[in-house]
ZALUMVEX-315100 format. One record per atom (N, C-alpha, C, O): residue number from 1; residue in one letter; chain; atom name; x, y, z. Coordinates in Angstrom, 1 decimal, always signed. Layout:
N
   seq   type   mol   atom       c1       c2       c3
   NUM      A     A     CA        X        Y        Z
...
//
This chain:
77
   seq   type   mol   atom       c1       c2       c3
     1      X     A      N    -33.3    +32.0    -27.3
     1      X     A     CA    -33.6    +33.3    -27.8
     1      X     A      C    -34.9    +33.2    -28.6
     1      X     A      O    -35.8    +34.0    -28.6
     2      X     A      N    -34.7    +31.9    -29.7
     2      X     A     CA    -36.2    +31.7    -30.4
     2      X     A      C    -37.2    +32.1    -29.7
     2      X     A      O    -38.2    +32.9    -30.0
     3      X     A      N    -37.0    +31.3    -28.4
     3      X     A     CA    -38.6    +30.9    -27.4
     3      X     A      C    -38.7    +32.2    -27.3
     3      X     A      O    -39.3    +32.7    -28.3
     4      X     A      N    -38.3    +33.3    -26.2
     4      X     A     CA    -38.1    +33.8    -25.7
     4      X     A      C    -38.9    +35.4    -26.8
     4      X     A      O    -39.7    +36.3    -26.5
     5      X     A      N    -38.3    +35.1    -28.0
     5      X     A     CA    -39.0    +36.3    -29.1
     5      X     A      C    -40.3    +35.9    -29.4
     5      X     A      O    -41.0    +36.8    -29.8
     6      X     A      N    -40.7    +34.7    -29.5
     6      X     A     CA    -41.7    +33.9    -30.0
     6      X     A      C    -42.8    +34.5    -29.0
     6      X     A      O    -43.9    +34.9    -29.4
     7      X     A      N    -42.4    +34.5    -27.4
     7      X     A     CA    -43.0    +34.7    -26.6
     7      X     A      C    -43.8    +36.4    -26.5
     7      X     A      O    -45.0    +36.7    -26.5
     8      X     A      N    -42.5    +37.2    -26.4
     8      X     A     CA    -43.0    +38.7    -26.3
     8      X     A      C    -43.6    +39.1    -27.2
     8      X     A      O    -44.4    +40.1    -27.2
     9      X     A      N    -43.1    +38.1    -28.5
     9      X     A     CA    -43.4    +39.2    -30.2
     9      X     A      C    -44.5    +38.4    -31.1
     9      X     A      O    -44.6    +38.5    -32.3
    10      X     A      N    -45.2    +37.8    -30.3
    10      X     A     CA    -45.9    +36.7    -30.9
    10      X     A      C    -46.7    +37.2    -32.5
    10      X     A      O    -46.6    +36.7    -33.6
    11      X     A      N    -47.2    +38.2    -32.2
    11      X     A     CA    -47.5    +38.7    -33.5
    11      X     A      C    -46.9    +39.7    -34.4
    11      X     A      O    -47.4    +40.7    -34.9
    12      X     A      N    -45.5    +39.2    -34.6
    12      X     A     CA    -44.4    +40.1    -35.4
    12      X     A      C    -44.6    +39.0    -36.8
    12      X     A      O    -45.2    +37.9    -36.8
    13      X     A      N    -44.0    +39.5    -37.7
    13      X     A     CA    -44.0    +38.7    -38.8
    13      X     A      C    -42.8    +37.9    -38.7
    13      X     A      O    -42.1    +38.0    -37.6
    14      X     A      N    -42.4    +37.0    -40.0
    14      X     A     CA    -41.1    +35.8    -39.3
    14      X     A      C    -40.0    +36.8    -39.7
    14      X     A      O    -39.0    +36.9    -39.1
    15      X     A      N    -40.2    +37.4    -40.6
    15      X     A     CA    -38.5    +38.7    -41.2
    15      X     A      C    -38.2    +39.4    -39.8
    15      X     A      O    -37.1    +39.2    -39.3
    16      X     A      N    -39.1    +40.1    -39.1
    16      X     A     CA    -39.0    +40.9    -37.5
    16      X     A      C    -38.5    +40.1    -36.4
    16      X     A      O    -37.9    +40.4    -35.4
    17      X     A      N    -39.1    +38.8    -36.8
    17      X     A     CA    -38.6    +38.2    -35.7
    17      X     A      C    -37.0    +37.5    -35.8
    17      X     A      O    -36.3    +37.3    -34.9
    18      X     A      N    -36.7    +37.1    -37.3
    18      X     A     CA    -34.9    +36.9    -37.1
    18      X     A      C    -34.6    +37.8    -36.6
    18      X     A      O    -34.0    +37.6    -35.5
    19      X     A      N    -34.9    +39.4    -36.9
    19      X     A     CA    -34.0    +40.5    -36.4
    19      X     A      C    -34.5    +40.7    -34.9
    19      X     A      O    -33.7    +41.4    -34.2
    20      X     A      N    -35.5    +40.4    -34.3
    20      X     A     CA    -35.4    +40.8    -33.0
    20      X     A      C    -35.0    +39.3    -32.5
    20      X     A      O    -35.3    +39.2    -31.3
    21      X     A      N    -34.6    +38.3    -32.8
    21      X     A     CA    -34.0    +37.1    -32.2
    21      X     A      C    -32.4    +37.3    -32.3
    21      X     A      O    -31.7    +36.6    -31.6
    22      X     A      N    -31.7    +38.5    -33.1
    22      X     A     CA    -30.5    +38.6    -33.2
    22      X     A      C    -30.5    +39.6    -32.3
    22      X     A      O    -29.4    +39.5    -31.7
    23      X     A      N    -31.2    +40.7    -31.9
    23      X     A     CA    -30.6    +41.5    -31.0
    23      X     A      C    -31.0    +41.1    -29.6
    23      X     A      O    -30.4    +41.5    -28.6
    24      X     A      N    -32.1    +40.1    -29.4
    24      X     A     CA    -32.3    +39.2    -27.8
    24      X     A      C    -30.9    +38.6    -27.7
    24      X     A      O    -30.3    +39.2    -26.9
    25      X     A      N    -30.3    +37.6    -28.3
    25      X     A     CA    -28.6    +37.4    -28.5
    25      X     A      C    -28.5    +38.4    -27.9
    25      X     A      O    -28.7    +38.6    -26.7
    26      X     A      N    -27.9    +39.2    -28.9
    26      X     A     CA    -26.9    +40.0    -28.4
    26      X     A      C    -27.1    +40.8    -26.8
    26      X     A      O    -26.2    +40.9    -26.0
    27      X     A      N    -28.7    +41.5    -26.6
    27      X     A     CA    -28.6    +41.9    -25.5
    27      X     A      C    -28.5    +41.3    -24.0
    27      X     A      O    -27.9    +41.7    -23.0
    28      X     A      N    -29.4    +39.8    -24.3
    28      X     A     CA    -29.8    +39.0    -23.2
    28      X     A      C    -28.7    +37.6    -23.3
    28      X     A      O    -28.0    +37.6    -22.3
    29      X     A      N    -28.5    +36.6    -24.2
    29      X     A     CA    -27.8    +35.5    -24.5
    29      X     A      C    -26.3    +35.4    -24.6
    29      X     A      O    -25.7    +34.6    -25.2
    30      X     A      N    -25.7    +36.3    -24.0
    30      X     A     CA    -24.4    +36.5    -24.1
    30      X     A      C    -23.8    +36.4    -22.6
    30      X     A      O    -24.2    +37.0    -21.7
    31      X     A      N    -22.8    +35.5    -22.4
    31      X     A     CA    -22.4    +35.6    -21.6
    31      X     A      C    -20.7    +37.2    -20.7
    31      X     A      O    -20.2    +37.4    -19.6
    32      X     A      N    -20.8    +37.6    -21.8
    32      X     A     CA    -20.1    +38.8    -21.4
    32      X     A      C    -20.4    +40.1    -21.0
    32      X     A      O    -19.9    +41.0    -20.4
    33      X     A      N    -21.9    +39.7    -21.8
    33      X     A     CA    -22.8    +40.6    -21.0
    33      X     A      C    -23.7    +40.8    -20.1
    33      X     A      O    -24.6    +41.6    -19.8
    34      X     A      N    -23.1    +39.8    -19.6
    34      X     A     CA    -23.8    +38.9    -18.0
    34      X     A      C    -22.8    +39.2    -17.7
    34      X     A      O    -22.8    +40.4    -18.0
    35      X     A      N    -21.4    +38.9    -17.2
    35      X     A     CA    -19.9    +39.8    -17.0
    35      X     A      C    -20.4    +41.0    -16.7
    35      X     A      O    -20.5    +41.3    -15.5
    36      X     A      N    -20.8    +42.0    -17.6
    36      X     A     CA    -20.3    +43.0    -17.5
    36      X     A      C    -21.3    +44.2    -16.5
    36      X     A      O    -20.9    +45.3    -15.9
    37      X     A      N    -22.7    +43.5    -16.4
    37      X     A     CA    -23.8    +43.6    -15.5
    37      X     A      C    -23.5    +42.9    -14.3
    37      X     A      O    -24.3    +43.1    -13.4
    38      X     A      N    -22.4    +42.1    -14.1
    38      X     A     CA    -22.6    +41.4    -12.8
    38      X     A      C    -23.0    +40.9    -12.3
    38      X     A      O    -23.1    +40.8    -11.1
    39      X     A      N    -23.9    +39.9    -13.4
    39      X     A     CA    -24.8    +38.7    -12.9
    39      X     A      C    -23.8    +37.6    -12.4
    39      X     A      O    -24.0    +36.9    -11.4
    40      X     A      N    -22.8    +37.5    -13.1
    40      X     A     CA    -21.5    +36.6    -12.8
    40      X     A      C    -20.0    +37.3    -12.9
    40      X     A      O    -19.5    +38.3    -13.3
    41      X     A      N    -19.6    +35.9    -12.2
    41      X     A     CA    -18.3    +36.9    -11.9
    41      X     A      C    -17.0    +37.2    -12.4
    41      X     A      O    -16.1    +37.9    -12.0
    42      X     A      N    -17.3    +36.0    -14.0
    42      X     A     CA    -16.0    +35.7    -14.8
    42      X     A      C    -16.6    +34.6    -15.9
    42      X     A      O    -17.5    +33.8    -15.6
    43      X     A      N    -15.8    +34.7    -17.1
    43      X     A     CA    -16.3    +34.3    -18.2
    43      X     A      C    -15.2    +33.5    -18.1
    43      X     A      O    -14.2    +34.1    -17.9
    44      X     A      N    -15.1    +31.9    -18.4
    44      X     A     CA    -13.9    +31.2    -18.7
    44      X     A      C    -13.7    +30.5    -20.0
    44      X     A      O    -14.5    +29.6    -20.2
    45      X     A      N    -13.0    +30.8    -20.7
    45      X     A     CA    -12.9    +30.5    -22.0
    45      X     A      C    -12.7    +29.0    -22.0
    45      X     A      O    -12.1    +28.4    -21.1
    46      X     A      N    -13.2    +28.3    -23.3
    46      X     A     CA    -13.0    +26.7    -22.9
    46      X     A      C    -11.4    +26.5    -22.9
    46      X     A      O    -11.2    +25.5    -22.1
    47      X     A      N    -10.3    +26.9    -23.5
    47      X     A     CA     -9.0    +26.6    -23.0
    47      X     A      C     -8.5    +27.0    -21.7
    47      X     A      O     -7.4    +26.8    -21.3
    48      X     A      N     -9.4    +27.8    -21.0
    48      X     A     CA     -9.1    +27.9    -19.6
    48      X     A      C     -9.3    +27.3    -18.5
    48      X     A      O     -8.8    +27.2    -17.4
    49      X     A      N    -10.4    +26.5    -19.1
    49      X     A     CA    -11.2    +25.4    -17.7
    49      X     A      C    -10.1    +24.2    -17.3
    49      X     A      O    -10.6    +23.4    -16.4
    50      X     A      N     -9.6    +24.1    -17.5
    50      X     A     CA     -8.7    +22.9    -17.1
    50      X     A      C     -7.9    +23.8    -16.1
    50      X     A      O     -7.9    +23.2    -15.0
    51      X     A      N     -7.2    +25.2    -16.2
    51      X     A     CA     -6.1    +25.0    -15.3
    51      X     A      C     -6.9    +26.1    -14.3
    51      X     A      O     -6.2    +26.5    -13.4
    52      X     A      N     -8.4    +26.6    -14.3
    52      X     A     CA     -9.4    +27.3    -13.7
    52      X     A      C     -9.6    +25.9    -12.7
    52      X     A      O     -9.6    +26.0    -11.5
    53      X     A      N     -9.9    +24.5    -13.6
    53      X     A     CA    -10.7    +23.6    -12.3
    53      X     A      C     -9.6    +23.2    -11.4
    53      X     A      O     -9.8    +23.0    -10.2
    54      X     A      N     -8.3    +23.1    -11.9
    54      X     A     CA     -7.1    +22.7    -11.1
    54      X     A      C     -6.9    +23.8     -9.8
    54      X     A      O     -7.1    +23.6     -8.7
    55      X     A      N     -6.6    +25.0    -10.4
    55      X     A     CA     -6.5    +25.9     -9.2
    55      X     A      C     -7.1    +26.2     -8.7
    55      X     A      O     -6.6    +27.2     -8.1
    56      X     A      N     -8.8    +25.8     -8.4
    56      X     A     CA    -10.1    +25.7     -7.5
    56      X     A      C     -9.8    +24.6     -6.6
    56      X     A      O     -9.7    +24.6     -5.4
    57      X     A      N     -9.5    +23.7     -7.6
    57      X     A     CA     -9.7    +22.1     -6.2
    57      X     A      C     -8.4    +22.2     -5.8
    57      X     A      O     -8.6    +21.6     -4.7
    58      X     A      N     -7.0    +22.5     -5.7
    58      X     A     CA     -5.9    +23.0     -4.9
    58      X     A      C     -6.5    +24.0     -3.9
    58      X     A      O     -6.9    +23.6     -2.8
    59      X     A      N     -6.6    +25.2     -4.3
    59      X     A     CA     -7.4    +25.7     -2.9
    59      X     A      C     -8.1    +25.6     -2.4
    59      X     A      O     -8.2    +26.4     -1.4
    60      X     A      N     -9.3    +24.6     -2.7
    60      X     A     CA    -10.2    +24.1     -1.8
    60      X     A      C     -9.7    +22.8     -0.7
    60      X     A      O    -10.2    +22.5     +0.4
    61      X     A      N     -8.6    +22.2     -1.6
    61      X     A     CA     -7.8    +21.0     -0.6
    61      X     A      C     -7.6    +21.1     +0.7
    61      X     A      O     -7.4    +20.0     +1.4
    62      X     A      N     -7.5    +22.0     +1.1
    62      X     A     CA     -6.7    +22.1     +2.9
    62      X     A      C     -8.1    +22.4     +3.5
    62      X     A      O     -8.0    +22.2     +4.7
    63      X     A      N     -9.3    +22.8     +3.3
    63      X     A     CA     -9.9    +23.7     +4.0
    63      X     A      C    -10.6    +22.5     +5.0
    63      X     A      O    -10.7    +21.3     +4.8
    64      X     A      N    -10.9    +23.4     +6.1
    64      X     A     CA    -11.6    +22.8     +6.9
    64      X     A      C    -13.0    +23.5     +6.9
    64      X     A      O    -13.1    +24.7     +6.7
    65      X     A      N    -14.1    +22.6     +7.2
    65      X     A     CA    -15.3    +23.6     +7.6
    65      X     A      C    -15.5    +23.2     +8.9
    65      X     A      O    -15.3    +22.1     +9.4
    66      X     A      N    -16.0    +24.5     +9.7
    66      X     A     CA    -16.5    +24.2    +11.2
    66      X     A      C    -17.9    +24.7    +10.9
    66      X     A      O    -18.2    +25.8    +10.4
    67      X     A      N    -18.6    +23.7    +11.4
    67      X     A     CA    -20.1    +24.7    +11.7
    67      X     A      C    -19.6    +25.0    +12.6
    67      X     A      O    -18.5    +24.6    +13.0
    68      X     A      N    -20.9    +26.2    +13.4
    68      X     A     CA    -21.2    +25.9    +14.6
    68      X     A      C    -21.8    +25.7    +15.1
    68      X     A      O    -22.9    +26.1    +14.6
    69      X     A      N    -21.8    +25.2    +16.5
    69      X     A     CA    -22.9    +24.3    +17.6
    69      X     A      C    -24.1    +24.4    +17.2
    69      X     A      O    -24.3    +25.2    +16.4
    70      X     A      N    -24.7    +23.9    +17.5
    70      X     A     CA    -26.5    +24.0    +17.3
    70      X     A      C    -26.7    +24.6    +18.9
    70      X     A      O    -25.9    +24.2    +19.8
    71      X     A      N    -27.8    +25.5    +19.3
    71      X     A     CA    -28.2    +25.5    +20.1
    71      X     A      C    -29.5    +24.7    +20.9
    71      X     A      O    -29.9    +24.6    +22.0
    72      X     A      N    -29.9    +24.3    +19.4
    72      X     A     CA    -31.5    +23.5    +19.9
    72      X     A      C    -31.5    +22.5    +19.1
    72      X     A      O    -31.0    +22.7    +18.0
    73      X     A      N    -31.8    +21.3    +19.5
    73      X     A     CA    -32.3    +20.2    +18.8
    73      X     A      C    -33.5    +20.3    +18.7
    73      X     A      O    -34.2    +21.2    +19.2
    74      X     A      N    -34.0    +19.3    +17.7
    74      X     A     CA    -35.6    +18.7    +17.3
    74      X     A      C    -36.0    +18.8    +18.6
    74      X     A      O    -35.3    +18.5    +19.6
    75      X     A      N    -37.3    +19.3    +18.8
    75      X     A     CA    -38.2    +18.7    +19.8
    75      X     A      C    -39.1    +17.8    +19.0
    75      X     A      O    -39.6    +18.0    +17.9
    76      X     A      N    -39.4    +16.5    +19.9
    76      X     A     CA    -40.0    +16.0    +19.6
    76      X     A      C    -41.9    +16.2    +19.6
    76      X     A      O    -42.7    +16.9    +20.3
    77      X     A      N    -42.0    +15.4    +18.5
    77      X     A     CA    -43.3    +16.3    +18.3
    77      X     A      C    -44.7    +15.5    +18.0
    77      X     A      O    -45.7    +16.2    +17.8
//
């Protein structure tokens, strides 16, 4: 967020720039606010990642992938 105000606001004074480095946070550096725009699709809290990575690699366990066929190989060239 520093970089980022440093960048747009380059000639703000340093008092303007805490306060516009606290609302780049809040509007841009948040991840619930990425949630809630739909940039992603779920926020996991760090006591959730453990039984989030378990019940990913269980249902990823059985899968099969099929491509399919290629129709063309390399031509040689």
């Amino acid at each position: 967020a520093e970089g980022a105000v440093n960048i747009l606001f380059r000639n703000a004074e340093n008092e303007m720039r805490e306060a516009l480095t606290e609302e780049y946070r809040e509007k841009f550096a948040n991840p619930f606010r990425a949630a809630e725009l739909g940039y992603i699709d779920e926020v996991i809290l760090p006591e959730q990642t453990r039984a989030k990575l378990i019940a990913a690699l269980d249902m990823a366990q059985n899968k099969n992938v099929s491509n399919p066929p290629k129709k063309h190989g390399n031509m040689p060239l």
